[in-house]
N, C-alpha and C positions, 0 to 999 in steps of 0.2 A: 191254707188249711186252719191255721188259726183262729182267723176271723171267724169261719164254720164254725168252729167247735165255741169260740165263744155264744154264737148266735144257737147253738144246741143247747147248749147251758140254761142262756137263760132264759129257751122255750121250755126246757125241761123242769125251769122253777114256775110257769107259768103252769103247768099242767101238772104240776105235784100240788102245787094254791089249789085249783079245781078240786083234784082227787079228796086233797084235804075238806074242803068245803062239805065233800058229799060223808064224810065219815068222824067230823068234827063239828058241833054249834058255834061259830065266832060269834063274838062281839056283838058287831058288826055285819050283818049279812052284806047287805047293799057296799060297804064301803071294800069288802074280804073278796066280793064279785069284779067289782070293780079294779083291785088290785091287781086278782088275777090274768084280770083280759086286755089290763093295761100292758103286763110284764107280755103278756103272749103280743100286744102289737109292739111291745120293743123290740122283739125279736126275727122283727120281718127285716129292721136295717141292714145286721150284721150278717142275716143268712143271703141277704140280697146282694149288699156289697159281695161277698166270698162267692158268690155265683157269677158274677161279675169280674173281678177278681179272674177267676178259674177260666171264664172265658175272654181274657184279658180285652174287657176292654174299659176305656178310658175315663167314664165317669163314674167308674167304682170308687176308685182310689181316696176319692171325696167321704165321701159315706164312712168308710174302712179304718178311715183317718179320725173322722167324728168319735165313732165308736173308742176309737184307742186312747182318744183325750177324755172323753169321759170314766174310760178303766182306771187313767192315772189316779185323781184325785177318791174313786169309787175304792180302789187299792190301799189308798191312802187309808182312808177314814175306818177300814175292815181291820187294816192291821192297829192301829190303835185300840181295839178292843180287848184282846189278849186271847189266848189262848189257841183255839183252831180258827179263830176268826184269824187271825194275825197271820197264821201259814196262808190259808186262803188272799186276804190282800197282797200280799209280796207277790203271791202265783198268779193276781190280775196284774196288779202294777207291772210286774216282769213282761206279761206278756205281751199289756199295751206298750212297751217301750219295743221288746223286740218285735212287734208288727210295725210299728211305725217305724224303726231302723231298717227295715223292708223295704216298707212305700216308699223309701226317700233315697234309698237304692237306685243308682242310675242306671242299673242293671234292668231292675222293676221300670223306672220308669220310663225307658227305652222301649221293654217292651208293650206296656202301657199307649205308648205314642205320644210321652208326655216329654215335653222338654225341647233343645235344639237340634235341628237334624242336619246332617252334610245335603249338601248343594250337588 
């Protein structure tokens, strides 16, 4: 559920970038375009993985895992900014570590179909 809700996140900043576009002049058209449709295909990974995931099967866990190592340092860098940025990074950081304490769950990866099986 995690993974989802990250992979909603950050379609929801891909489609707030649009909405902005049409009710703000950036900069930058082309570059403010491109931003946005960039952020909306990053967020085909994490909702793919989490669907994946949800139907457990076993090459999600890859994707899921990607996603969560990119939150650490992403967490990182947010909360060095200060103020609400700083709550937000700890809230990505956090969550990449508790997703990935998941995946690596023998529990998860059991049911996954990942790992060693009895004979």
């Amino acid at each position: 559920m995690l993974t989802a809700l990250e992979g909603a996140v950050v379609a929801a900043f891909g489609v707030a970038s649009l909405v902005k576009l049409t009710t703000d002049e950036p900069d930058g058209m082309v570059q403010a375009v491109t931003m946005a449709v960039t952020v909306l295909a990053l967020s085909v990974l994490p909702l793919a993985a989490a669907r994946g995931l949800w139907l457990r099967r076993r090459w999600s866990r890859g994707p899921s895992m990607i996603v969560q190592l990119i939150a650490l340092p992403t967490g990182y860098q947010m909360a060095q900014n200060g103020g609400v940025w700083t709550a937000g990074g700890i809230v990505i950081a956090l969550t990449g570590v508790a997703v990935l304490g998941c995946l690596v769950n023998p529990t998860a990866t059991e049911a996954l179909g990942i790992g060693p099986r009895d004979a």
